[in-house]
C-alpha positions in Angstrom: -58.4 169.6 -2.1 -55.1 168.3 -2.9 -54.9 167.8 -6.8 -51.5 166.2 -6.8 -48.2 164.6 -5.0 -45.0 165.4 -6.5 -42.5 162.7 -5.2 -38.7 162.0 -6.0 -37.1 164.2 -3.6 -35.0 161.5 -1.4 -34.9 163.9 1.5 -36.4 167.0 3.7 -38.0 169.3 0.9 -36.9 172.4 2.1 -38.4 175.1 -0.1 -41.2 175.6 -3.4 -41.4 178.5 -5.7 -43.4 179.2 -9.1 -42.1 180.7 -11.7 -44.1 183.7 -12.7 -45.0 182.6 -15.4 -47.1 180.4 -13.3 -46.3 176.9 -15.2 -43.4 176.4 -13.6 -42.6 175.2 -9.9 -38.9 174.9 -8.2 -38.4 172.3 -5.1 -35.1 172.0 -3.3 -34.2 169.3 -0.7 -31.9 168.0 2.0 -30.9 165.5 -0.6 -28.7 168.6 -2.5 -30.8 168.8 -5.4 -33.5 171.3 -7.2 -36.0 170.1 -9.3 -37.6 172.1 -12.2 -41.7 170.8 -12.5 -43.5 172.1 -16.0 -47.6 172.1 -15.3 -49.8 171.8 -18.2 -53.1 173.1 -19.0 -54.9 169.7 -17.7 -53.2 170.4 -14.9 -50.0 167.5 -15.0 -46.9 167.7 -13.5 -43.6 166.6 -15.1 -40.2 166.8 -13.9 -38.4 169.1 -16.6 -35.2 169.1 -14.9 -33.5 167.6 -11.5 -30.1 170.3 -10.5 -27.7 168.9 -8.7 -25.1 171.6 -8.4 -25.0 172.3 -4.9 -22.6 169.8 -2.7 -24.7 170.2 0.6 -28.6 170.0 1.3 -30.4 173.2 -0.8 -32.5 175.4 1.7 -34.4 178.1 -0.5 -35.6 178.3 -4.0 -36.7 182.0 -5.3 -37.6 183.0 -9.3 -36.7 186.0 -10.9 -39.9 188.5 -10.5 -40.3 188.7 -14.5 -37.6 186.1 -16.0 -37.1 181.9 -16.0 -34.1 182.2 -14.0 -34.0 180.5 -10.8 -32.0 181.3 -7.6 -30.8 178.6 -5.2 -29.2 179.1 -1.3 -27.3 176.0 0.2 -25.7 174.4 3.3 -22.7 174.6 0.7 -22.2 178.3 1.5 -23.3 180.0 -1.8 -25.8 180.9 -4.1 -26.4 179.3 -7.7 -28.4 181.0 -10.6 -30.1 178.8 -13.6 -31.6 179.5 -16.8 -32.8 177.1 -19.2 -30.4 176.4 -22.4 -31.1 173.8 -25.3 -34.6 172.3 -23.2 -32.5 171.7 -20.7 -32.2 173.8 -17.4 -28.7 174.4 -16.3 -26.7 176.4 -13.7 -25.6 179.9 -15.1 -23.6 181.5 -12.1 -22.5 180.5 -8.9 -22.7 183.4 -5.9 -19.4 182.7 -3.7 -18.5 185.2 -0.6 -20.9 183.7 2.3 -18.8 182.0 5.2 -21.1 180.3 6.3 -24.9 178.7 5.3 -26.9 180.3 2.8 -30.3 180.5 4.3 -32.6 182.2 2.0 -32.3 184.5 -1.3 -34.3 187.1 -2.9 -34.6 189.1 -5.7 -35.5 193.1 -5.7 -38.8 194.4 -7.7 -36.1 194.9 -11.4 -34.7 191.3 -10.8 -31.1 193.1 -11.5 -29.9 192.7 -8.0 -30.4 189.6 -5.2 -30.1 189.6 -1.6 -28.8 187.0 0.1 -28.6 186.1 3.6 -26.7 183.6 5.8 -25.4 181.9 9.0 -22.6 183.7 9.0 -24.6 187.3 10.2 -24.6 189.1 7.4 -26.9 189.9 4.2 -25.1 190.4 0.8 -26.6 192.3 -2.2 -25.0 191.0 -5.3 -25.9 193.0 -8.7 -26.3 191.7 -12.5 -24.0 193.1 -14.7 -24.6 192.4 -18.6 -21.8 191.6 -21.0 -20.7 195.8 -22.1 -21.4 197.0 -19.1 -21.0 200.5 -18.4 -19.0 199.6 -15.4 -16.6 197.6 -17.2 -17.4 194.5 -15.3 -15.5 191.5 -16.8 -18.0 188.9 -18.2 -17.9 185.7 -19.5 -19.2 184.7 -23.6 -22.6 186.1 -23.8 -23.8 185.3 -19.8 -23.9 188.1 -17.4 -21.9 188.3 -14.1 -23.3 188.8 -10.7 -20.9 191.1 -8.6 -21.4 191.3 -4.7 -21.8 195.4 -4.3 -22.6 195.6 -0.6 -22.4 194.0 2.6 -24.5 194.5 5.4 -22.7 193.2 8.3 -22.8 194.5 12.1 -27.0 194.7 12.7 -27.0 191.0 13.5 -26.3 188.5 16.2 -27.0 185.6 15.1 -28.4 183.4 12.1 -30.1 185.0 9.3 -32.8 182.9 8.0 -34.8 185.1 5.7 -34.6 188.3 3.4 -37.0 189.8 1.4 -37.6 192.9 -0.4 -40.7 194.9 -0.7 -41.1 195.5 -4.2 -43.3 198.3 -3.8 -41.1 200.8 -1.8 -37.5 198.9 -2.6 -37.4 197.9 1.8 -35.4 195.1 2.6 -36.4 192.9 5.8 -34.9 190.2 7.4 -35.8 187.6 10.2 -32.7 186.6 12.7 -32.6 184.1 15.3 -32.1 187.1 17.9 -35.4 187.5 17.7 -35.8 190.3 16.0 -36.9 191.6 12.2 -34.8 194.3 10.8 -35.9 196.7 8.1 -33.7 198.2 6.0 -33.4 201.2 3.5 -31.0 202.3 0.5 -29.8 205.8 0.6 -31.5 208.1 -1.0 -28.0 209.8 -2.5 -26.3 206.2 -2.7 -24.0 205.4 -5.4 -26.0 202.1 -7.4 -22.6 200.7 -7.9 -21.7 200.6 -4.3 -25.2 201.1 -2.5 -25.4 202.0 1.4 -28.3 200.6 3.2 -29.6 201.4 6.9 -31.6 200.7 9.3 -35.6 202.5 8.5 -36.9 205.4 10.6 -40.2 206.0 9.2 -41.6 209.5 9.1 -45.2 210.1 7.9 -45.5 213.7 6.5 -47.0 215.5 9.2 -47.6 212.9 11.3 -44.1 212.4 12.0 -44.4 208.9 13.2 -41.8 207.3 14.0 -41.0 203.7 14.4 -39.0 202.7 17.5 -35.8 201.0 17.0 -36.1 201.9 13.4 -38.9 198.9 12.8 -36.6 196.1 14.4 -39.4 193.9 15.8 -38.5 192.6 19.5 -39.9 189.8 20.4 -44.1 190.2 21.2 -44.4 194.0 20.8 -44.0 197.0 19.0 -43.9 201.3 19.6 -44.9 203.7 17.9 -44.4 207.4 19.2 -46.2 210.2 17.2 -45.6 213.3 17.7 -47.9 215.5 20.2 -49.8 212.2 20.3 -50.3 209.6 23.7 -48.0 206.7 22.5 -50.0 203.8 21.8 -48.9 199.9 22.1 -49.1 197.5 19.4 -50.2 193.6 20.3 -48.6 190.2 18.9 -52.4 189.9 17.3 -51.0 192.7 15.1 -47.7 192.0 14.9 -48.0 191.4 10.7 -49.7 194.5 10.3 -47.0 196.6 12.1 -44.1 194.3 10.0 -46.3 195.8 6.8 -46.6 199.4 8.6 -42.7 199.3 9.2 -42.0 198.2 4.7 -45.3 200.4 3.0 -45.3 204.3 3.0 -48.4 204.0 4.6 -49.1 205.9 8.6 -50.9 205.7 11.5 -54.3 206.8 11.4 -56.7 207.1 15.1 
């Protein structure tokens, strides 16, 4: 049943996201704005905060996996970070290098880096640096500084609407409007300052199965050619499971 209706939004809500903390919910809209609702124990919503950072309408809302810090993507062509200071919730770093619309943001399974992905083809991994950083990475007072460390440009043809990364085996996916899902690895020898990331060719230990088109997802089917094994043919009714099969060290089993 529906327990509640949040309203004050004055446009589209685009996006929702809890905190993990699980008392906590994010809401962005068309009208530029992200709202910060606190839930209490009986079960009340309040409106703890209302951000209006962003110049254009806000399409995606993500938490930090294990922190209060919020992630925003916008129309406005970046991404803005917030934390809560003084019982007030205010925005702690501004992501600029997008050309184009942010569409959707994510953080990976440490929360030290965020993957960003926009209208303008490409998906940008941007990395927190802490004030003394090893590195040397300039920051300001006592806040840390989020640097852009790669840029994965050239796999795309059009829009990217959404990125996510599998916190299990460190994958990152995205969805593009060529119709087709792309999956992603890091390097196994790459450097965690500049990382290098490439397309996935999955190969189960003696199985040696190997995703076609290294698990980019064309339009209603997928293939999947084991070795010394008839190749089989996987339907749209399955289409999920194959995404999962494509992230997760998992194989094919008859």
């Amino acid at each position: 049943q529906c327990v509640t209706t949040l309203e004050g939004h004055e446009n589209e809500v685009k996006s929702v996201a809890w905190a993990p903390s699980g008392t906590l919910l994010a809401t962005c809209s068309r009208d530029k704005s992200v709202w910060v609702w606190e839930v209490d124990e009986e079960e009340e919503y309040e409106c703890v905060s209302v951000l209006n950072s962003h110049t254009q309408d806000v399409k995606h809302v993500v938490w930090h996996p294990s922190q209060e810090l919020l992630a925003s993507a916008s129309y406005d062509d970046t991404v803005k970070l917030y934390h809560e200071e003084e019982d007030d919730w205010v925005c702690c770093a501004t992501l600029e290098g997008h050309e184009s619309t942010v569409w959707s943001v994510a953080f990976d399974r440490s929360g030290e880096r965020l993957a960003s992905c926009s209208d303008d083809k490409t998906v940008r991994i941007w990395r927190r640096y802490e004030p003394g950083n090893e590195e040397g990475v300039a920051c300001s007072s006592t806040d840390p500084t989020w640097k852009c460390i790669c840029n994965l440009s050239g796999y795309h043809t059009r829009t990217i609407y959404d990125v996510a990364w599998c916190h299990l085996t460190g994958a990152l996916a995205t969805a593009c409007g060529d119709d087709a899902i792309r999956v992603f690895e890091e390097s196994a020898a790459s450097d965690p300052r500049q990382p290098t990331f490439g397309l996935a060719a999955h190969n189960s230990p003696g199985q040696a199965v190997t995703l076609h088109c290294s698990a980019s997802v064309l339009r209603t089917s997928v293939e999947a050619e084991p070795s010394r094994k008839k190749r089989p043919r996987v339907s749209f009714s399955r289409h999920m499971s194959l995404i999962a099969r494509a992230v997760f060290p998992v194989s094919f089993l008859e």
